[in-house]
N, CA, C and O of each residue as an XYZ file, in Angstrom:
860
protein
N      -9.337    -15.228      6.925
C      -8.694    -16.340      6.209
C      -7.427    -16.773      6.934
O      -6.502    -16.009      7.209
N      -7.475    -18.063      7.214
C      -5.875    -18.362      7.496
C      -4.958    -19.481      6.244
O      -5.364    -19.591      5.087
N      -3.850    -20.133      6.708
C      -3.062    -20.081      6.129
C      -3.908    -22.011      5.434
O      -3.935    -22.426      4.275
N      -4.268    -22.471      6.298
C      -4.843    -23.604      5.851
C      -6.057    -23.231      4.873
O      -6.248    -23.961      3.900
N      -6.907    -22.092      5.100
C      -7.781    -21.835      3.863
C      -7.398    -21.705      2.710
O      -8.064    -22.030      1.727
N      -6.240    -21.199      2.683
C      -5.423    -20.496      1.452
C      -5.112    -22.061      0.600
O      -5.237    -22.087     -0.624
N      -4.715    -23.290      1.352
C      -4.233    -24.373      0.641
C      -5.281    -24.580     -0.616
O      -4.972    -24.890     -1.767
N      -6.528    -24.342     -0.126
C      -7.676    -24.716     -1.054
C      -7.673    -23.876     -2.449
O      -8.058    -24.401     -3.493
N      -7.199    -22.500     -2.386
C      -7.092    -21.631     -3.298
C      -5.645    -22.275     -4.204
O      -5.663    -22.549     -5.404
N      -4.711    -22.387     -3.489
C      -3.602    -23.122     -4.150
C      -3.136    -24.592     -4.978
O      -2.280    -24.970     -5.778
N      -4.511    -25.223     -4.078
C      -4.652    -26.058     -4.842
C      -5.397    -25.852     -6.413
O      -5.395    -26.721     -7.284
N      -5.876    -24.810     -6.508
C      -6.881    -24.782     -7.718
C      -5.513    -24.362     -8.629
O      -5.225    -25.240     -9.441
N      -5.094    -23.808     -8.636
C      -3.817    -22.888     -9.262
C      -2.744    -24.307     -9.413
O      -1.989    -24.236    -10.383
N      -2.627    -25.467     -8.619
C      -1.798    -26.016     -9.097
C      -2.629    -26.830    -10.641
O      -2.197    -26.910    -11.791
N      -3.894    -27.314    -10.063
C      -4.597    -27.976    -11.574
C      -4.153    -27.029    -12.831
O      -3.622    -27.355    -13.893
N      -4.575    -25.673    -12.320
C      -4.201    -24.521    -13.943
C      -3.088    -24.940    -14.367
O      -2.921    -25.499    -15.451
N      -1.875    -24.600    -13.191
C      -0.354    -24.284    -13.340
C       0.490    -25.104    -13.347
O       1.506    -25.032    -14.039
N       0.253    -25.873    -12.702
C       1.038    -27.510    -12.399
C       1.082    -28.748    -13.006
O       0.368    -29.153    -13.923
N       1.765    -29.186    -12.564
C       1.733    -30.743    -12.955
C       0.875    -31.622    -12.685
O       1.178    -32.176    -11.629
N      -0.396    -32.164    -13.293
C      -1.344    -32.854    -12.984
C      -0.996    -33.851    -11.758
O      -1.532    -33.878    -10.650
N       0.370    -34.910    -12.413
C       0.580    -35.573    -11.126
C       0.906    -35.319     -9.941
O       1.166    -36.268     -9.201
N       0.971    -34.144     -9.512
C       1.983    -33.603     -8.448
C       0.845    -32.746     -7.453
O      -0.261    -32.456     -7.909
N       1.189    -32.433     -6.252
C       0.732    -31.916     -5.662
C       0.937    -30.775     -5.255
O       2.129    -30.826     -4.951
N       0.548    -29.650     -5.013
C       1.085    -27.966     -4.334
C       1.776    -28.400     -3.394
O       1.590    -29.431     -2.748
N       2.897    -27.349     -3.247
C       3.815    -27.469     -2.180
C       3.670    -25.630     -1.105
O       3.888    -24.464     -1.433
N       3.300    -26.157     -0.071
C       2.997    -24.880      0.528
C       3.533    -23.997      0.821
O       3.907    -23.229     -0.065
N       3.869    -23.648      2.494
C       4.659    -23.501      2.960
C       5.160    -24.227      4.129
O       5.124    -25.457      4.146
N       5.740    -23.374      5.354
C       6.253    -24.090      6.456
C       6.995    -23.262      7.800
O       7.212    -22.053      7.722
N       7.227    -23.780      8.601
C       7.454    -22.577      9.898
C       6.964    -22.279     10.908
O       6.027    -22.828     11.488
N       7.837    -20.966     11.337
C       6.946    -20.122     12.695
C       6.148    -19.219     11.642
O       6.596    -18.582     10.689
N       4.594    -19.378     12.180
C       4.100    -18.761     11.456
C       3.112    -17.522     12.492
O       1.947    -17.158     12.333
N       3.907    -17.199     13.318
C       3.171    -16.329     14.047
C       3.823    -15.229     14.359
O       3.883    -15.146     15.586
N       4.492    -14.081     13.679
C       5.076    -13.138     13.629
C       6.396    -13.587     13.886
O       7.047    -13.253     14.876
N       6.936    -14.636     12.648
C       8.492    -15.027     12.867
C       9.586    -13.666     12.355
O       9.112    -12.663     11.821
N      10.666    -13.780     12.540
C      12.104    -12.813     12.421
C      12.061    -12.588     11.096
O      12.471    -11.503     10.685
N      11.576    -13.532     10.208
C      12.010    -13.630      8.931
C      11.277    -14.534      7.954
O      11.189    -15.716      8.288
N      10.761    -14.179      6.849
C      10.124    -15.160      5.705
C      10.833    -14.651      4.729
O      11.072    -13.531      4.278
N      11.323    -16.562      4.345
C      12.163    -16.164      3.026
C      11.178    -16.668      1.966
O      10.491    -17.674      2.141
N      11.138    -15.750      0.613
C      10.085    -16.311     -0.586
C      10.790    -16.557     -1.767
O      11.423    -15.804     -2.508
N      10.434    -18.397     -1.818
C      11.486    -18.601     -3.293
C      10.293    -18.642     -4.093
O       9.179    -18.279     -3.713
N      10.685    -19.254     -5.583
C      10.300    -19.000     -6.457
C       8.866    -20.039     -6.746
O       7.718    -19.657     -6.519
N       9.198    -21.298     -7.245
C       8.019    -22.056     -7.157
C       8.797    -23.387     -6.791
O      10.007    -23.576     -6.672
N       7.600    -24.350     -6.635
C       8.554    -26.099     -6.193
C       8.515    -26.472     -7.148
O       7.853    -26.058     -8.100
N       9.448    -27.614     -7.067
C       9.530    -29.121     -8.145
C       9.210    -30.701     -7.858
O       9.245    -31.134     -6.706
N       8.996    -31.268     -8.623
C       8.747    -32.681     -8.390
C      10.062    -33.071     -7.375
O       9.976    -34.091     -6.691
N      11.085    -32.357     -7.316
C      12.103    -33.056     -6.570
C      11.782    -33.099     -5.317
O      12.440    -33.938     -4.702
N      10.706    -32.280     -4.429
C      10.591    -32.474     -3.142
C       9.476    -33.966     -3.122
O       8.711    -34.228     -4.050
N       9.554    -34.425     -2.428
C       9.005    -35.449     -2.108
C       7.614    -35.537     -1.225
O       6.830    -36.413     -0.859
N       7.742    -34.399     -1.125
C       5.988    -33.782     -0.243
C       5.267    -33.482     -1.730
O       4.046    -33.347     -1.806
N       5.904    -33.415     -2.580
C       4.402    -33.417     -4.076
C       3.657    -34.244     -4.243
O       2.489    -34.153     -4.619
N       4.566    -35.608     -3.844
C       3.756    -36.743     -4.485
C       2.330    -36.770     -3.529
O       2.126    -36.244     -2.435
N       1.468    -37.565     -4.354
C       0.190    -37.800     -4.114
C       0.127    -38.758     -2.954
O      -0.735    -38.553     -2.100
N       0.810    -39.614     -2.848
C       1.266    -40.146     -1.970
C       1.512    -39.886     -0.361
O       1.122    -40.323      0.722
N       2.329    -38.983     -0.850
C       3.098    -38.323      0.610
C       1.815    -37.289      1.630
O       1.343    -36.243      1.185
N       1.420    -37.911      3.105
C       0.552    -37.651      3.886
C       0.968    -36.537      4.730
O       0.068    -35.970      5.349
N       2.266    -36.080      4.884
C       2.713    -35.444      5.619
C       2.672    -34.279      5.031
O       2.170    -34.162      3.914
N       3.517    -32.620      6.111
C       3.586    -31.668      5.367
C       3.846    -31.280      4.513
O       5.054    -31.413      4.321
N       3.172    -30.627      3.492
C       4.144    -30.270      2.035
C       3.993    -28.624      2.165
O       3.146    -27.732      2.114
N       4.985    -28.782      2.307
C       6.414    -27.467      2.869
C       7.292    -27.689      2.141
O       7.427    -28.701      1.452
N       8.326    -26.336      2.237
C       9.167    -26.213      0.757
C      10.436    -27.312      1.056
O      10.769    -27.819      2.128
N      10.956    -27.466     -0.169
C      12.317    -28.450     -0.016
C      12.115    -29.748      0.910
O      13.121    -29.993      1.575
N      11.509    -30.248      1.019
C      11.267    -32.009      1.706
C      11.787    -32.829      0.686
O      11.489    -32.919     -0.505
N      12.700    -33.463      1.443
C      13.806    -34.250      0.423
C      14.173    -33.468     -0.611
O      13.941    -33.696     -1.798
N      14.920    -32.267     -0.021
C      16.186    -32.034     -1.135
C      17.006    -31.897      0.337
O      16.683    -32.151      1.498
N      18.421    -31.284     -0.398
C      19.711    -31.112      0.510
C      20.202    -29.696      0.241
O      20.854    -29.173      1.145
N      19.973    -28.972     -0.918
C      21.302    -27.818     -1.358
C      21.095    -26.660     -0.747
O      21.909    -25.777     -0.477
N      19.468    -26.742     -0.461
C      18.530    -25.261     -0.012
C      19.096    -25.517      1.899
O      18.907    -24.548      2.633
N      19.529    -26.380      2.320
C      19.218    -26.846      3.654
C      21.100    -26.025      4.286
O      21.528    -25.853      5.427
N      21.645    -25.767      3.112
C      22.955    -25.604      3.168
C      22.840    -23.824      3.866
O      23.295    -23.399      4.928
N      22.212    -23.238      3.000
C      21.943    -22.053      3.453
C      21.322    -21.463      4.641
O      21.597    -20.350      5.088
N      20.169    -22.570      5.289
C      19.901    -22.556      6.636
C      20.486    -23.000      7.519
O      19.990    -22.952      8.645
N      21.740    -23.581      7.297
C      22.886    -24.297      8.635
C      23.976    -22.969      8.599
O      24.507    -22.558      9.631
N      24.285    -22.224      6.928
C      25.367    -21.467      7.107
C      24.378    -20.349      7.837
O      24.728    -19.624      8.768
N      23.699    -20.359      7.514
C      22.920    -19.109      8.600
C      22.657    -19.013      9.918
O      21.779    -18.294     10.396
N      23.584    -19.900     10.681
C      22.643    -20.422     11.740
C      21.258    -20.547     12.080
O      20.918    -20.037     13.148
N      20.361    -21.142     11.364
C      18.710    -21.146     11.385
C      18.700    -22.825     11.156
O      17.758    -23.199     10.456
N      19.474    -23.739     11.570
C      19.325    -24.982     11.327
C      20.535    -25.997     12.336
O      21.758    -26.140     12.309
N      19.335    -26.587     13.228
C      20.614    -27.382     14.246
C      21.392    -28.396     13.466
O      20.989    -29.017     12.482
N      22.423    -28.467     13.973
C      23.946    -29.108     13.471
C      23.318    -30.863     13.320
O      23.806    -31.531     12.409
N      22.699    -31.245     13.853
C      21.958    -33.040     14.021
C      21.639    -32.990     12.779
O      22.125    -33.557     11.800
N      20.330    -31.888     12.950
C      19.323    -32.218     11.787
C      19.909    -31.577     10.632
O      19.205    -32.001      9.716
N      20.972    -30.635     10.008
C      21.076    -30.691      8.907
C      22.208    -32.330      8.938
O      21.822    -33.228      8.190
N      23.107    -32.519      9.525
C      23.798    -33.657      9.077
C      22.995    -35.129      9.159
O      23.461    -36.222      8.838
N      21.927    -34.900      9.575
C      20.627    -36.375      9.109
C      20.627    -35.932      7.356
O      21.123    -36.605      6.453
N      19.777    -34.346      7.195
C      19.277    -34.162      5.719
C      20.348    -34.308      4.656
O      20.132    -34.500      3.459
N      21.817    -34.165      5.384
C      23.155    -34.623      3.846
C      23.480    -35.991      4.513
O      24.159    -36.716      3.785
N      23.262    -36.344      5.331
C      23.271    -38.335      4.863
C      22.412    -39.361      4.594
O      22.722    -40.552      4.596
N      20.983    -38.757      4.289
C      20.022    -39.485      3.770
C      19.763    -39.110      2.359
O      20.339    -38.183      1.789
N      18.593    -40.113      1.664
C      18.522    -39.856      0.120
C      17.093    -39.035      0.626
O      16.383    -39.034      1.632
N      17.120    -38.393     -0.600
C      15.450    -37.725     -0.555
C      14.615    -38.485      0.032
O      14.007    -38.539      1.101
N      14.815    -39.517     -1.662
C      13.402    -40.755     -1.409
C      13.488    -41.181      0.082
O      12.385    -41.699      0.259
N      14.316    -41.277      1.518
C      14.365    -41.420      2.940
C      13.935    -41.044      3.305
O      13.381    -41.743      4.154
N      13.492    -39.569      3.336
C      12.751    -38.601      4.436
C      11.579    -39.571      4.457
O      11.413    -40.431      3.592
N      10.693    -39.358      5.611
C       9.784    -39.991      6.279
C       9.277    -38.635      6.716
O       9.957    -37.637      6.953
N       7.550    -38.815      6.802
C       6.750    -37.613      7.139
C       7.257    -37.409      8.665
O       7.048    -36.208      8.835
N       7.645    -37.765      9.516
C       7.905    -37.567     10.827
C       8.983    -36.751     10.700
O       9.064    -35.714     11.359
N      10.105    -37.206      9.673
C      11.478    -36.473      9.950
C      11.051    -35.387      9.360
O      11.070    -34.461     10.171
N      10.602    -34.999      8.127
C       9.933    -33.740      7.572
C       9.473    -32.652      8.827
O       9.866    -31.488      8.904
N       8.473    -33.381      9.855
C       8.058    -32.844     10.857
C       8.785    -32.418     11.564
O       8.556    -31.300     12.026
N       9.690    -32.967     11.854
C      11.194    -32.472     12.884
C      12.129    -31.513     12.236
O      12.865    -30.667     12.744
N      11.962    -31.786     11.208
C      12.982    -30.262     10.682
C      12.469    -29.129     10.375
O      13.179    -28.128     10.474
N      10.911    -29.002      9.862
C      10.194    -27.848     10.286
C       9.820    -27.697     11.820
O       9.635    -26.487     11.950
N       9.610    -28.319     13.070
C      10.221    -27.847     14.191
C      11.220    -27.467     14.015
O      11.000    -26.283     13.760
N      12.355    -27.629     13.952
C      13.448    -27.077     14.184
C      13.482    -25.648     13.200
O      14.474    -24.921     13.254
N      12.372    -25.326     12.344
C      12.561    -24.383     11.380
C      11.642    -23.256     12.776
O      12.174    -22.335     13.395
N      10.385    -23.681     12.902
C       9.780    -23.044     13.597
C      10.483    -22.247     14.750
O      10.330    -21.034     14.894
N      11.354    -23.117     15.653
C      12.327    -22.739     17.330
C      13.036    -21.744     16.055
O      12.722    -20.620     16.448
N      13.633    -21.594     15.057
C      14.208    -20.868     14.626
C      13.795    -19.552     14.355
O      14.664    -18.742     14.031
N      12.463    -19.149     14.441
C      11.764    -18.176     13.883
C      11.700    -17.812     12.398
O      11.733    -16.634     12.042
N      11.632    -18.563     11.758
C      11.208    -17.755     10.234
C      10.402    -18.923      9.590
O      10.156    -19.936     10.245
N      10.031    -18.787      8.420
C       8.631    -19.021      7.767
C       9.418    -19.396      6.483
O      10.528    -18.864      6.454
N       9.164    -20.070      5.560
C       9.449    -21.093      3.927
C       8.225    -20.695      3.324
O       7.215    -20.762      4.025
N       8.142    -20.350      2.319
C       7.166    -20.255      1.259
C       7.571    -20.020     -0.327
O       8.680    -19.629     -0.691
N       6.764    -20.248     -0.965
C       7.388    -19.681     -2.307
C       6.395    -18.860     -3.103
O       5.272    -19.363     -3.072
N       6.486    -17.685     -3.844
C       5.440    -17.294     -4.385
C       4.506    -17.638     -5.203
O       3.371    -17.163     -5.179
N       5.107    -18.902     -6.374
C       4.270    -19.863     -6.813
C       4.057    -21.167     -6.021
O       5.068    -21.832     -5.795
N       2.966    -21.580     -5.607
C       2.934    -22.755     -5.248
C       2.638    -24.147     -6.211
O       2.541    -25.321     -5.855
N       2.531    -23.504     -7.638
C       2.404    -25.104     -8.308
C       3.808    -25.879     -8.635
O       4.765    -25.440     -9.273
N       3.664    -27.072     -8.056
C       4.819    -27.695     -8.404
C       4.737    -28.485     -9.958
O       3.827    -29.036    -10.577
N       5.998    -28.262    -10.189
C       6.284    -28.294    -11.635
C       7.035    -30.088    -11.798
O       7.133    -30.734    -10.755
N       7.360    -30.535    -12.719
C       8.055    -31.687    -12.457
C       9.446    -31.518    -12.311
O      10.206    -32.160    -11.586
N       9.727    -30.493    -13.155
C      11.441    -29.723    -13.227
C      11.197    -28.499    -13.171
O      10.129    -27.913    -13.351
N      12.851    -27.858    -12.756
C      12.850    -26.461    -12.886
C      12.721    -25.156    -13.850
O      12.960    -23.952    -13.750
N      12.214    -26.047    -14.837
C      11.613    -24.696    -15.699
C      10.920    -23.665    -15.599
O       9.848    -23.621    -14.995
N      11.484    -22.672    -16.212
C      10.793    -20.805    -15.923
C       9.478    -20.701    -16.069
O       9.040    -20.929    -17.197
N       8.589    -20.362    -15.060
C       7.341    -19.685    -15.234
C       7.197    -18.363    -15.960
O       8.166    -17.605    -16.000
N       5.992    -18.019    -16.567
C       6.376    -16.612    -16.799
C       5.741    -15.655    -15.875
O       5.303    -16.227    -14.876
N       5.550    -14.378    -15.890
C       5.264    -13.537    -14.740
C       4.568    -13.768    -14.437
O       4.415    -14.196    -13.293
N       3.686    -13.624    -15.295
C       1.491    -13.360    -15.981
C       1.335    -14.693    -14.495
O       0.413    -14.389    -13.738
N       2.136    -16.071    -14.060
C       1.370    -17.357    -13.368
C       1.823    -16.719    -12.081
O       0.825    -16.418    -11.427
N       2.808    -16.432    -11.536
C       3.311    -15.792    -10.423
C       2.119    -14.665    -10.276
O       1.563    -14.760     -9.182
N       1.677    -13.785    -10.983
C       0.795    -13.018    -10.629
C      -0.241    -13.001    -10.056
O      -0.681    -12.125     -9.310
N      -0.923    -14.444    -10.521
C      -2.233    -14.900    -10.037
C      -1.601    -15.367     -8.617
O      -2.459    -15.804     -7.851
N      -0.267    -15.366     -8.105
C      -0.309    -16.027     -7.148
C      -0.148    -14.935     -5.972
O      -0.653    -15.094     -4.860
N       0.552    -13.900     -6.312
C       0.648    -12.546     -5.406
C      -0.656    -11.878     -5.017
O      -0.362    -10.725     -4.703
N      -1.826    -12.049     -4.905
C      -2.758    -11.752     -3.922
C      -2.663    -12.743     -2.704
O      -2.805    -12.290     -1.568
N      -2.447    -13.965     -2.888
C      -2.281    -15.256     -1.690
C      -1.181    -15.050     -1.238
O      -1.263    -15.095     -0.010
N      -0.031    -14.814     -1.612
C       1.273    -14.333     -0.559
C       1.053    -13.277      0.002
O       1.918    -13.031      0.842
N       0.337    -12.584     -0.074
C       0.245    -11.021      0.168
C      -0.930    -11.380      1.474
O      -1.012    -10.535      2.366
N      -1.730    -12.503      1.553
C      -2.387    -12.551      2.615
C      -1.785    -13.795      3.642
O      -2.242    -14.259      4.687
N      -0.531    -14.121      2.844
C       0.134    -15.024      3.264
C       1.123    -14.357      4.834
O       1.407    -14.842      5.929
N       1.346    -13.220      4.243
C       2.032    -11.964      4.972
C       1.199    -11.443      6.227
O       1.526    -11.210      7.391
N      -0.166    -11.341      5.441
C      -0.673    -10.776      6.738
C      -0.894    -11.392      7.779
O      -0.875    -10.818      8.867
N      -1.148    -12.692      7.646
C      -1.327    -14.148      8.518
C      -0.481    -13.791      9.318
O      -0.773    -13.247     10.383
N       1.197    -14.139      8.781
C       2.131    -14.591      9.804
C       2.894    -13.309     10.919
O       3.382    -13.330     12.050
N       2.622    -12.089      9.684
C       3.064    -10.775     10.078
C       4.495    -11.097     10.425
O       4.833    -11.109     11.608
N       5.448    -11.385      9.358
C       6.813    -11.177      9.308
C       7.583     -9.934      9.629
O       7.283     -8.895      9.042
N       9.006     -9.958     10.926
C       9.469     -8.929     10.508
C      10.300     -8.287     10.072
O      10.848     -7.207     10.294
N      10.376     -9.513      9.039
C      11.024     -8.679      7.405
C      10.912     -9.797      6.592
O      11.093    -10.947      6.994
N      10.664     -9.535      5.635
C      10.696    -10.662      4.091
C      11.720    -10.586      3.322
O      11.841     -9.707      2.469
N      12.567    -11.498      3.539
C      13.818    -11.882      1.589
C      13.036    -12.491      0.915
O      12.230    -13.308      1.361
N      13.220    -12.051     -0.718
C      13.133    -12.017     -1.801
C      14.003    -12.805     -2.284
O      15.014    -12.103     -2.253
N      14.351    -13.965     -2.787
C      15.106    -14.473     -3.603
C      15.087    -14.680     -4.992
O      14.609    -15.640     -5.597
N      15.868    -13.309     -5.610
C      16.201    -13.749     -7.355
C      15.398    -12.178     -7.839
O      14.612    -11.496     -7.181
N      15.832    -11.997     -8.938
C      15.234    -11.077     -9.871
C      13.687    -10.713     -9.747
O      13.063     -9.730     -9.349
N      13.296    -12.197    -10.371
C      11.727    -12.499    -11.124
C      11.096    -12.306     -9.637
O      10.380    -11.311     -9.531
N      11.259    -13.132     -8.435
C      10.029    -12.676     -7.559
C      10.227    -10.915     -7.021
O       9.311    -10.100     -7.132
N      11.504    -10.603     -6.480
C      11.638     -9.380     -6.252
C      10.483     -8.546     -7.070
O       9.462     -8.025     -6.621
N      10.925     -8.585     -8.275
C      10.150     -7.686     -9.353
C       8.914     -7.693     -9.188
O       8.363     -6.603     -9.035
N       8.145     -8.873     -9.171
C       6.750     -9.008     -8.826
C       6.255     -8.365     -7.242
O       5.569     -7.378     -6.975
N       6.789     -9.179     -6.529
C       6.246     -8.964     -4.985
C       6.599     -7.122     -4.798
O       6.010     -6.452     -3.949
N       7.405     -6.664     -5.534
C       7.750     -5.015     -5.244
C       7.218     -4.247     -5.932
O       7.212     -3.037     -5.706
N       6.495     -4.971     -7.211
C       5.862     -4.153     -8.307
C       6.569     -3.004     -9.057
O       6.072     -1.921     -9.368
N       8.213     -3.584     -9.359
C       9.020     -2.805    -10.116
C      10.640     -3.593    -10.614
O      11.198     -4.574    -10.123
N      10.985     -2.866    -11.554
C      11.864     -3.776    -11.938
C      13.234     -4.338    -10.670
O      13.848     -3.493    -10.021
N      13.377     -5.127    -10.592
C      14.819     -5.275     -9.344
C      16.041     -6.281    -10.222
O      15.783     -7.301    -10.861
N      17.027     -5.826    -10.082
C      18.110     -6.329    -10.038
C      18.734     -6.741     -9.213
O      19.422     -5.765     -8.915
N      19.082     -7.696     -8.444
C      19.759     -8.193     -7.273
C      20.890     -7.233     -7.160
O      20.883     -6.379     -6.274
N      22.007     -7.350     -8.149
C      23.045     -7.337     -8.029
C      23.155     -5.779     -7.539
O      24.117     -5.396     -6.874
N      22.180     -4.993     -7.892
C      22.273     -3.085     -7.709
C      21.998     -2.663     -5.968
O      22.503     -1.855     -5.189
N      20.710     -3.895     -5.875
C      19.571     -3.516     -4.612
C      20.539     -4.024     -2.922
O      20.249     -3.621     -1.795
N      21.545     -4.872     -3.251
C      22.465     -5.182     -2.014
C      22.277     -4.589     -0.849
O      22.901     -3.618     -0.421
N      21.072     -5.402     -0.124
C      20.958     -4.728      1.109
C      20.584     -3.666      1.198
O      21.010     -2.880      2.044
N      19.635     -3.374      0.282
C      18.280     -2.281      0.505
C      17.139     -2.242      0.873
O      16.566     -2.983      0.075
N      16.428     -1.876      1.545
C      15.484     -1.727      2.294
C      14.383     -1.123      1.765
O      14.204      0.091      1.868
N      13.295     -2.185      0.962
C      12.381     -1.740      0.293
C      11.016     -2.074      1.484
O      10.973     -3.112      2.144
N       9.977     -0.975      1.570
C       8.751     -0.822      2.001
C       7.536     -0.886      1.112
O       7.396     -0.351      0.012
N       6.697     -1.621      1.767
C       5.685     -1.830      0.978
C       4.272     -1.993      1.683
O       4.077     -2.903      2.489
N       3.313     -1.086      1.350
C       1.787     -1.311      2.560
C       1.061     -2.544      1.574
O       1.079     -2.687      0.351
N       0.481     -3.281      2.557
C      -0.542     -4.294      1.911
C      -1.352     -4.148      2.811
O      -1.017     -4.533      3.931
N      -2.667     -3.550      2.616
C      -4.105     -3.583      3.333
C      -3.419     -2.460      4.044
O      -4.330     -2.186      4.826
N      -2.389     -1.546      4.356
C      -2.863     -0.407      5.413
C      -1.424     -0.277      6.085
O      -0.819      0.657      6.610
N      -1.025     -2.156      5.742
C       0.244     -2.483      7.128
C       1.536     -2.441      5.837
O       1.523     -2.943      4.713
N       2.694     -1.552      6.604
C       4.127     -1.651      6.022
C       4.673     -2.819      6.068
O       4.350     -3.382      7.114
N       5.573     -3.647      5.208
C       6.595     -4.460      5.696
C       7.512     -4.215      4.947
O       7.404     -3.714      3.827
N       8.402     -4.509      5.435
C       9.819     -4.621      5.015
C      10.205     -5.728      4.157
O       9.988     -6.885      4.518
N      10.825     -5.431      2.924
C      11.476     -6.493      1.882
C      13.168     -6.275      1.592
O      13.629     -5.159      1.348
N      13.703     -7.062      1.634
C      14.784     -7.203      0.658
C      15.219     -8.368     -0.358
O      15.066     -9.589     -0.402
N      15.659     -7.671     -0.924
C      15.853     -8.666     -1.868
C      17.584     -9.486     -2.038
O      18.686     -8.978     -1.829
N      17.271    -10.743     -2.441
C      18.762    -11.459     -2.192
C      18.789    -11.997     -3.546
O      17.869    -12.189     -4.341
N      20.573    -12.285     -3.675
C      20.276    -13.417     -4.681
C      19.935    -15.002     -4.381
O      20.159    -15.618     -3.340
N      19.222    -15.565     -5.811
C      19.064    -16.629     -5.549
C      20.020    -17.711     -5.690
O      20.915    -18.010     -6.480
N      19.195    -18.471     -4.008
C      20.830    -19.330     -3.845
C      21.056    -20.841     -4.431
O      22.090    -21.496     -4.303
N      19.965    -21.213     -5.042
C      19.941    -22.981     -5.322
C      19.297    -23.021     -6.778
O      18.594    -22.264     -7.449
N      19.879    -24.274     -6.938
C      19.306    -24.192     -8.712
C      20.502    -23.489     -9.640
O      21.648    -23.335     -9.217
N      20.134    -23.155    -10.739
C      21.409    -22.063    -11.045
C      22.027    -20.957    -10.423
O      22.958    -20.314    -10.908
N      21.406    -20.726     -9.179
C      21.775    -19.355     -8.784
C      23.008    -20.010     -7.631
O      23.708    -19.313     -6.896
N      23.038    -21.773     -7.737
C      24.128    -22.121     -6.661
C      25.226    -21.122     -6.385
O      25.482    -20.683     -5.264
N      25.790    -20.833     -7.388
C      27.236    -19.974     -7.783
C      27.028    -18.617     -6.381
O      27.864    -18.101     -5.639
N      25.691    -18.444     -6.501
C      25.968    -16.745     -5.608
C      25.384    -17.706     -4.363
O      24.823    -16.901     -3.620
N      25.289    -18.664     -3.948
C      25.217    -18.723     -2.185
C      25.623    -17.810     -1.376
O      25.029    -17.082     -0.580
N      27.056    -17.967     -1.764
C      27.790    -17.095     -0.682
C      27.353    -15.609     -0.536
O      27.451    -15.099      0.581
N      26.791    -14.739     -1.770
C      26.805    -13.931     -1.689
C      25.401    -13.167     -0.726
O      25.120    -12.152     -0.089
N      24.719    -14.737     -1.259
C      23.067    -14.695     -0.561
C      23.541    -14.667      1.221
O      23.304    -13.703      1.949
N      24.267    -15.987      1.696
C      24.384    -15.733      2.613
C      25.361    -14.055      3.488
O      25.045    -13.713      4.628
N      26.140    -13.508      2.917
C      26.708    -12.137      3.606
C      25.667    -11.564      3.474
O      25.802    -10.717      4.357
N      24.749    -11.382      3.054
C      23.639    -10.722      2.831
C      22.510    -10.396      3.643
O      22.123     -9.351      4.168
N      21.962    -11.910      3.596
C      21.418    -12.387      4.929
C      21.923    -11.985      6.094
O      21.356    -11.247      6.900
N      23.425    -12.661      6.237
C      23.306    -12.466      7.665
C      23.841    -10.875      7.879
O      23.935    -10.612      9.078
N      24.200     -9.799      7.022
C      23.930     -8.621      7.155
C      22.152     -8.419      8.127
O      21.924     -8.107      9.296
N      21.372     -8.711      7.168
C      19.996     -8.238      7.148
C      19.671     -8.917      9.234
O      19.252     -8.271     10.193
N      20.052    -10.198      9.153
C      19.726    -10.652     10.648
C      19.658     -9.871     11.312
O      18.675     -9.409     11.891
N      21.564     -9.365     11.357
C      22.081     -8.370     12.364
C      21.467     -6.859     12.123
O      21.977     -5.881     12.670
N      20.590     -6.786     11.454
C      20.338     -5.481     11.179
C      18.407     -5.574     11.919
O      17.697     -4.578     12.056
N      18.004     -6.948     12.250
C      16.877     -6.995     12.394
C      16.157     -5.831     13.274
O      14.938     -5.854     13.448
């Protein structure tokens, strides 16, 4: 299976889970044993790769700005292309520029995904039980790209993808292992940085770039 088969499975899960009008939002990246895959939670109508419309990649965050903040303070995002993504409106992005900033995600080495892929119209809470159905497809999502190491962003996916309770605030730069099919990888877990979790950016980013330097 690769990562384009998987769209077909995700798409079924967005009809269950999603917003009729909207489309799954995938992922995006180096997807061939990149440095790093970060896994958020699920998308929203706010990216602009949902719509039915939109021909281009639908990869996480296309036309937003706040998530893009954390890949420039990380150094994982050239200085051009994040100051194109904070002086344009969402509704601006164009499938080409979409294309150019996942290049620039790819030269970076790491991978965008989220563990739910149905996009929702807003950010309202899933409950576990829908994320669940979605952790066999990240889990082969993993084996595809063979990351080497995965962040976790937030409580709720930690908990799931580790199969135990996590608290961000305790786990700071701990080094959780986990076999899927045979193979170890490495997880940690961060807090989450966009949405309500804006407030702990900062904390997401020392974190991160702990974990880089520790690659």
């Amino acid at each position: 299976m690769n990562l384009k088969e998987l769209e077909k499975e995700y798409d079924k899960l967005q009809i269950k889970y999603g917003a009729k009008e909207l489309d799954s939002i995938y992922n995006g990246g180096c997807s061939n044993n990149p440095n790093i895959c970060f896994v958020f939670m699920n998308p929203t109508g706010r990216s602009i790769a949902s719509s039915k419309n939109w021909k281009g990649i639908k990869s996480p965050w296309i036309g937003t700005k706040n998530t893009w903040d954390l890949f420039y303070e990380l150094n994982l995002l050239d200085k051009d292309i994040y100051q194109k993504i904070k002086a344009i409106k969402g509704k601006d992005w164009t499938e080409e520029f979409a294309k150019e900033v996942y290049k620039d995600v790819e030269e970076h080495k790491y991978f965008i995904t989220n563990l739910g892929k149905c996009t929702q119209i807003d950010a309202r809470a899933l409950p576990d039980e829908v994320y669940k159905e979605y952790l066999y497809l990240l889990e082969k999502e993993f084996e595809i790209i063979n990351p080497k190491v995965i962040i976790l962003f937030g409580n709720q996916v930690s908990s799931i993808v580790l199969n135990e309770k996590i608290n961000v605030s305790k786990v700071r730069k701990a080094l959780f292992e986990r076999k899927i099919n045979g193979k170890k990888y490495k997880f940690y877990s961060v807090y989450y940085p966009v949405g309500n979790g804006r407030f702990n950016i900062s904390k997401s980013i020392e974190d991160i770039k702990w974990i880089m330097n520790n690659l």
